[in-house]
N, C-alpha and C positions, 0 to 999 in steps of 0.2 A: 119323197122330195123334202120330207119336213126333217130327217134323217137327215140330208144331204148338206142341207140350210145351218142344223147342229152345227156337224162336223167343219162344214166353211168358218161359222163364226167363231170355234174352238180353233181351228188353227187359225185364223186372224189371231185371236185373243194371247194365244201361242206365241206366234210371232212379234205383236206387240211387249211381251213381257222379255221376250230375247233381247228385244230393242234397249226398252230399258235395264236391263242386266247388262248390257253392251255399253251403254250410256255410264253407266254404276261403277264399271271397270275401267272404263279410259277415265272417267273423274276421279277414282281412289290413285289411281294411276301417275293423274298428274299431281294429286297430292304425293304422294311418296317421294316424287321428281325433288316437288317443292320443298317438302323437310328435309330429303337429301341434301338440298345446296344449302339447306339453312344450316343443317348439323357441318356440311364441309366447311362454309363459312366460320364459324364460330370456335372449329376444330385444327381447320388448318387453315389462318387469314392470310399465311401469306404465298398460297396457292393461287387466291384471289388477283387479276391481275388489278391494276392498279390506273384507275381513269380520270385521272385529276389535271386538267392542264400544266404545262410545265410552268407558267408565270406565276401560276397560285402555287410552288413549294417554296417554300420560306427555308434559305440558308441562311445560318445563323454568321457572322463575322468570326472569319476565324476557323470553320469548319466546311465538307465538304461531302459530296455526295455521289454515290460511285453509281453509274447503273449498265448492269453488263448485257452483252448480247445485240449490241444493239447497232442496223446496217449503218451504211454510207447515208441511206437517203430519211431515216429519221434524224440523223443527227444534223443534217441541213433543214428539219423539218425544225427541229428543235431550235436551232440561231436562229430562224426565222421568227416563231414565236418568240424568246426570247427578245430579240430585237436588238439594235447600234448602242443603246443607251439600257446602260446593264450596271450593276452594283458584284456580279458573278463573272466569272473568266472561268474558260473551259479548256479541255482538252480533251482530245480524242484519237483510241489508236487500238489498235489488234481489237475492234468492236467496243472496245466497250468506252463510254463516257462519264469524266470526272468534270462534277460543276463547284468551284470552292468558293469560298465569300473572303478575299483577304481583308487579313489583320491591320488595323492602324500598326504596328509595331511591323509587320511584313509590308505596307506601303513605307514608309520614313526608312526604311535601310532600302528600297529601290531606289528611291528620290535620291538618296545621299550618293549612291553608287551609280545613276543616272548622271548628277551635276558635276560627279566627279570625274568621268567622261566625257561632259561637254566641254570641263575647263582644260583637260590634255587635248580635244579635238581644237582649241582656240589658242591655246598656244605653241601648236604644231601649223597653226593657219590653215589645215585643209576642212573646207563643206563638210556637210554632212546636209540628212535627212533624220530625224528622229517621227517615229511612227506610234510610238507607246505600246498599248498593249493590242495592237492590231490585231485579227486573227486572219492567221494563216492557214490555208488549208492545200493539201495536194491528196485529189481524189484518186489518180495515179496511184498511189504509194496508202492510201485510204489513212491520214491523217490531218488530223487539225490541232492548232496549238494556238496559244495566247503568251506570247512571251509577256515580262512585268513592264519593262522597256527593248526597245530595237531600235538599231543607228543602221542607217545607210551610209555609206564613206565613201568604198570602191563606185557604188552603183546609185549613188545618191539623185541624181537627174535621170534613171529610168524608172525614180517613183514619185517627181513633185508633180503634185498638182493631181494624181491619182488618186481615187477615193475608191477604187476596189484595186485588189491585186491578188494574180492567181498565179503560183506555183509553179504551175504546169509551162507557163510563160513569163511571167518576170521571174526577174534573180532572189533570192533570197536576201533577207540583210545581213549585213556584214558582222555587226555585233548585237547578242543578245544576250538581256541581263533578265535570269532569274534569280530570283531571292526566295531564301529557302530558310524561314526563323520556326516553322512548326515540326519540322521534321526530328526526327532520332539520329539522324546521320550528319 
């Protein structure tokens, strides 16, 4: 019996040091995990994705920021945070999104080519609608754009007084003026 009483408490004793060897293993274990992301991090950062709300990236005037791959329904997720009162104007098309900061020198040539459009729409006497840099979007066709200015002429009273407008049902505007002073082309 006293035999028996050993052998039980050798394998308890057994079994408990398995435990702890088991214990030993998943801890070295999640260490490895852990210096593994540490070395990927360090090695490859821009493997890392990237979790910084979209309000906190700072576009600089005058530059812009490309980010690809990215659906229909982040990029509504994005204007959304973003928000109506923006210092950036965006576009968006075949997934991917550009957010640019314009130039004092890229506003002053829209203005002048803006005013210089209202004053042919006033001395031709026909209405208009001018809208700025409204965005438009058509989820249909998976685009959204931010012209620098837009005029309604044709269609100008199927947008007064509207304060959204959707693609998919109103008409587009008639004329849109981008202005393009950073470009190569």
């Amino acid at each position: 019996s006293l035999l028996i009483t050993h052998y039980s408490l050798l394998i308890t004793h057994y079994s408990l040091l398995i435990t702890h060897y088991s214990l030993l293993i998943t801890h070295y274990s999640l260490l490895i995990t852990h210096y593994s992301l540490l070395i990927t991090h360090y090695l490859f950062p821009h493997l890392m994705p990237v979790l910084t709300p979209i309000h906190k990236i700072n576009v600089h005037t005058g530059s812009s920021i490309t980010i690809p791959n990215l659906s229909w329904q982040e990029f509504e997720d994005i204007l959304e945070e973003l928000g109506e009162k923006r210092h950036v104007r965006v576009a968006y098309s075949q997934n991917c999104l550009e957010i640019m900061a314009p130039s004092p020198e890229h506003e002053r040539a829209k203005i002048v080519i803006a005013d210089i459009v209202k004053i042919i729409l006033r001395v031709q006497r026909r209405p208009w609608e001018a809208l700025g840099s409204t965005t438009f979007k058509k989820r249909t066709m998976q685009v959204g754009v931010e012209p620098d200015e837009c005029f309604y002429i044709e269609n100008y009273q199927a947008v007064i007084g509207k304060d959204r407008l959707d693609l998919d049902r109103d008409p587009p505007p008639n004329l849109v003026i981008e202005s393009d002073v950073t470009s190569l082309t």
